[in-house]
C-alpha positions as CSV (number, residue, x, y, z in Angstrom):
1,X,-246.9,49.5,-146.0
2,X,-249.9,52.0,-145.9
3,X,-253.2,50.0,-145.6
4,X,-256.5,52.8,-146.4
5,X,-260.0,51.5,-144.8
6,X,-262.7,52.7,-145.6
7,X,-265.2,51.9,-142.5
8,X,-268.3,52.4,-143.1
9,X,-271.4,52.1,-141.3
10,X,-274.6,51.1,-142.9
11,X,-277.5,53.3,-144.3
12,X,-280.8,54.2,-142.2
13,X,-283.3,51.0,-141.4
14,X,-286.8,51.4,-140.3
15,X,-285.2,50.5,-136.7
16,X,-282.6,53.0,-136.7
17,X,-285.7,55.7,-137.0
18,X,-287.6,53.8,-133.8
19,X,-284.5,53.8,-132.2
20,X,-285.1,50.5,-131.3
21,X,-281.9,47.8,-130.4
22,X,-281.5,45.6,-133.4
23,X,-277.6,44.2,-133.4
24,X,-278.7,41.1,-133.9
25,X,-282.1,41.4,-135.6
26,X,-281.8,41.0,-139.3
27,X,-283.6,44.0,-140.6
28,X,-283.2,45.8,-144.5
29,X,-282.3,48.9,-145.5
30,X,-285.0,51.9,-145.5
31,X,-285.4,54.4,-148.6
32,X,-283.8,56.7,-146.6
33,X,-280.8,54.2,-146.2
34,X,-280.4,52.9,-149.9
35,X,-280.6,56.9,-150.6
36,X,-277.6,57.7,-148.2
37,X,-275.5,54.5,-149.7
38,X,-276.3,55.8,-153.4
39,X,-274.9,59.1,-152.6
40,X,-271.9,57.5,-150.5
41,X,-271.3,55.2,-154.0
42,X,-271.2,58.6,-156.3
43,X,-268.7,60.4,-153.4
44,X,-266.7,56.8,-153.4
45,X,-266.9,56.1,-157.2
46,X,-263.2,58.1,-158.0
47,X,-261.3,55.9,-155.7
48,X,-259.8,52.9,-156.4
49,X,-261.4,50.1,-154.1
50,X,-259.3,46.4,-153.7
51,X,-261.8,44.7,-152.6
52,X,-265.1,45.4,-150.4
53,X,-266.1,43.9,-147.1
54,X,-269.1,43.2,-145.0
55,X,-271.0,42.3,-142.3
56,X,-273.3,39.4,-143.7
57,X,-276.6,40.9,-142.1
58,X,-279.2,42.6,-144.9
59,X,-278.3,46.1,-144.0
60,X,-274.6,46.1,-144.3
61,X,-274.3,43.4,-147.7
62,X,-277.1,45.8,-149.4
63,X,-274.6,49.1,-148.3
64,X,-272.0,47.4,-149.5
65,X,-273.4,46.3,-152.6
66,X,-274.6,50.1,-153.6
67,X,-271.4,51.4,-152.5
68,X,-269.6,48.6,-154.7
69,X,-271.3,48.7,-157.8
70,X,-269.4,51.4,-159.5
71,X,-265.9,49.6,-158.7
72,X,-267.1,46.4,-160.2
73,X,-266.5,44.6,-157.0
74,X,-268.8,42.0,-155.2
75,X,-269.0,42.1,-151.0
76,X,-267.3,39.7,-149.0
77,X,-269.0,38.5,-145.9
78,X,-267.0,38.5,-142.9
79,X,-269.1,37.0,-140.0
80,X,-266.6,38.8,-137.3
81,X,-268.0,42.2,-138.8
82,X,-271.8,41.8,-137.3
83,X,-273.1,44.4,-135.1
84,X,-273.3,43.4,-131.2
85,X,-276.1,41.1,-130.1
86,X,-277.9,42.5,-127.3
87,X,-280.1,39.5,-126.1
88,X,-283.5,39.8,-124.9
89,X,-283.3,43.4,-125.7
90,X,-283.3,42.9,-129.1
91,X,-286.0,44.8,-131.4
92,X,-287.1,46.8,-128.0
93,X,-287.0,50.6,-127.9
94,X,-284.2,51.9,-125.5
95,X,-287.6,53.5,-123.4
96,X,-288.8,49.9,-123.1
97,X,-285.7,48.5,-122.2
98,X,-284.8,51.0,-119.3
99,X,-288.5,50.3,-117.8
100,X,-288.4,46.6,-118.1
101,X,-284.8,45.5,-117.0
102,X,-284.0,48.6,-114.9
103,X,-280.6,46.8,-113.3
104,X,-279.3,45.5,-116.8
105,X,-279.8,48.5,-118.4
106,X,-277.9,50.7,-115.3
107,X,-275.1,48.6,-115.7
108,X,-274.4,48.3,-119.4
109,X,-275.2,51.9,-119.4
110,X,-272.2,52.3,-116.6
111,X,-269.9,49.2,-118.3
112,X,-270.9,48.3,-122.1
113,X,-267.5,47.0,-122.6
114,X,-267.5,44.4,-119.8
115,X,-271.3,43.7,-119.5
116,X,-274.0,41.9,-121.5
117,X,-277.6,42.0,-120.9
118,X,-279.1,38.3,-120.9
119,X,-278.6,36.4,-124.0
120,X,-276.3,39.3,-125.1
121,X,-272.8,39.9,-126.5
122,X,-270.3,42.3,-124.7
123,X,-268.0,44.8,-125.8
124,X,-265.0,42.8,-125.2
125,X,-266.8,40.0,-127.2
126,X,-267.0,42.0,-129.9
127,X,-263.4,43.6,-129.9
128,X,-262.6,39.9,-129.9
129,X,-264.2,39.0,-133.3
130,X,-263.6,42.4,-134.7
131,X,-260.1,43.7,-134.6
132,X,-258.5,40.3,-135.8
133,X,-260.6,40.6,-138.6
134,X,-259.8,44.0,-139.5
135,X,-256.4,43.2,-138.9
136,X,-256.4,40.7,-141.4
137,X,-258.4,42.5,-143.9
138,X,-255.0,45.0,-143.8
139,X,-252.9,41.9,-144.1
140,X,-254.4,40.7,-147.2
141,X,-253.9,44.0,-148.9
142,X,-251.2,46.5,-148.2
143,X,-250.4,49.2,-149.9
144,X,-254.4,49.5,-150.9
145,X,-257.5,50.8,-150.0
146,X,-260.1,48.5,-148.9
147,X,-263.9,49.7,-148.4
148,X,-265.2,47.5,-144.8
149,X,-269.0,47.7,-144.2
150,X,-270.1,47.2,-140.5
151,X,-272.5,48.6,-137.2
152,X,-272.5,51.5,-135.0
153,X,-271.0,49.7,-132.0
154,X,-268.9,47.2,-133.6
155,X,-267.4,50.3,-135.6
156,X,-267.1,52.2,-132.4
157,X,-265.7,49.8,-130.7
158,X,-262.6,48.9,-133.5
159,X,-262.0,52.5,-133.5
160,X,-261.4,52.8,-129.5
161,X,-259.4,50.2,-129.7
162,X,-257.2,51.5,-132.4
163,X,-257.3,55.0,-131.4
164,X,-256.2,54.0,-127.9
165,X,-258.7,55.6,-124.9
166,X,-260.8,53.4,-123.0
167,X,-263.3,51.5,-124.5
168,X,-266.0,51.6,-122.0
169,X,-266.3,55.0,-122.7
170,X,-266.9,54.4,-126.8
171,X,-271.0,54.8,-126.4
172,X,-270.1,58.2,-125.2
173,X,-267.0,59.7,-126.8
174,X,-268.2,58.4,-130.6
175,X,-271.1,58.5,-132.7
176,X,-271.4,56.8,-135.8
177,X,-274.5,58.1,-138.2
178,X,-276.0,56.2,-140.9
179,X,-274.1,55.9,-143.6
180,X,-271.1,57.7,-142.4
181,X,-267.7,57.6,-143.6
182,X,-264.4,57.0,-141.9
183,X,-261.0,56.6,-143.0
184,X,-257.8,54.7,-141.3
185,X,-254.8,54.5,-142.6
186,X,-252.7,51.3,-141.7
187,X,-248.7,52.2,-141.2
188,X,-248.9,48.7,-139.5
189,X,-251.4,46.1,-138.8
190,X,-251.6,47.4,-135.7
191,X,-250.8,51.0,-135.4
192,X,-253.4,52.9,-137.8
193,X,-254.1,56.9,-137.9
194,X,-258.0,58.7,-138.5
195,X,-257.9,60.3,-141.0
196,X,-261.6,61.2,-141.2
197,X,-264.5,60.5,-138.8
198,X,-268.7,60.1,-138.8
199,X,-268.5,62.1,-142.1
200,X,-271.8,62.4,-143.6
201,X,-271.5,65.3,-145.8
202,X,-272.4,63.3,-149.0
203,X,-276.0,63.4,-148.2
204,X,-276.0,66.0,-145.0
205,X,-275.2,69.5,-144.4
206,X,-274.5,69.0,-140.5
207,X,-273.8,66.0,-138.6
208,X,-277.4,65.4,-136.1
209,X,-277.0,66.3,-132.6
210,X,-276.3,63.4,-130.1
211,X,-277.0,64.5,-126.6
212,X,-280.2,62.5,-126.4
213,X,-278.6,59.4,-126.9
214,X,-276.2,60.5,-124.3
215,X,-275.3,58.3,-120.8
216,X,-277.5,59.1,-117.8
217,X,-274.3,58.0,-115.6
C-alpha cells in the first residue's frame, strides 16, 4: 500500500496579511489567495487526484475548490480538518494579544501543545481530531493520491506527529506559507515519509523569511 497526500494549506486571507489569530474565525480568501490556489491548480492539474478533502471553513472549501476544478472533483468537508481555535484571542493581532493576556500568551508561547488560552483549543486537541482523520482519509484510498486542504497549525501539527519530534516544538521547527504544498507518502496508515515540504514555488521564487514569527522563549 502507498497512500500520496497532498496537504495543503490554504491561500492568503485578508487576516493572514494583519497577522491577526483567526483559527476559528470564518474569514474568505483574499485575491492574493485565490491567485496562489489558481497557480497551485495549474502545477496540480497533471496528477491524478482520488478524491479532494477539506476543512469546511471558507478559506480552505474555496482552495480546495480552485485546486479541484481541473480534476473534476468536488471537496469533501471533514470537520476534524479545521484550523485550531484560539478562544478570546481570536481575530486579535499577535501585538494585542501579548499586551492584553501577558501570562496566556507566555505560556502557549512556552507549551502550545499542552495549553489553550481561554475558550481555546490545544495542540493535543487538535492532534486528537486530526490524525484519525488523516488516517482514515489513507484508509479509504490506498494505492492513490489524495489532495487534503487544511490550516497552518493543524497542518503542523499532523506533520510533527508523523514525522516523530516533539510537538510542542512544531510553532518553531515548521512553517507553513499560504498556499504551500506538501507531500506524504503512506507505506502504512501510520508510518508515512515527506517527500516535499512548505513548497511554494508555483507562485514564489523564495520561500518568506520566518524569524519574526519566531518564539521569544
Amino acid at each position: 500500500m502507498t497512500t500520496r497526500l497532498l496537504l495543503v494549506r490554504h491561500g492568503e486571507t485578508t487576516l493572514t496579511a494583519e497577522d491577526r489569530f483567526a483559527g476559528a474565525t470564518d474569514v474568505p480568501l483574499g485575491p492574493a489567495g485565490r491567485a496562489q490556489a489558481e497557480r497551485l491548480a495549474e502545477r496540480l492539474a497533471p496528477d491524478r487526484l482520488a478524491a479532494v478533502y477539506s476543512s469546511p471553513m471558507q478559506r480552505t472549501i474555496e482552495t480546495a475548490a480552485i485546486v479541484a476544478r481541473p480534476h473534476g472533483l468536488e471537496p469533501i468537508p471533514c470537520d476534524a480538518l479545521r484550523e485550531i481555535d484560539h478562544g478570546r484571542w481570536e481575530g486579535l493581532r499577535r501585538a494585542d494579544v501579548e499586551a492584553q493576556f501577558p501570562d496566556e500568551y507566555s505560556a502557549w508561547e512556552e507549551d502550545p501543545l499542552t495549553f489553550a488560552p481561554l475558550g481555546g483549543e490545544s495542540g493535543i486537541a487538535v492532534v486528537a481530531r486530526a490524525l484519525p482523520a488523516i488516517r482514515g482519509i489513507v484508509l479509504a484510498h490506498p494505492h492513490a493520491t489524495v489532495l487534503v486542504v487544511s490550516h497552518k497549525a493543524t497542518i503542523r501539527l499532523i506533520l510533527a506527529c508523523v514525522i516523530g519530534f516533539d510537538a510542542r516544538g512544531y510553532r518553531d521547527r515548521l512553517d507553513q506559507s499560504p498556499a504551500c504544498l506538501n507531500i506524504l507518502d503512506f507505506k502504512t496508515p501510520v508510518r508515512a515519509r515527506l517527500m516535499l515540504f512548505n513548497d511554494v514555488s508555483h507562485y514564489a521564487s523564495a520561500p518568506p523569511r520566518s524569524e519574526l514569527r519566531l518564539s521569544k522563549w
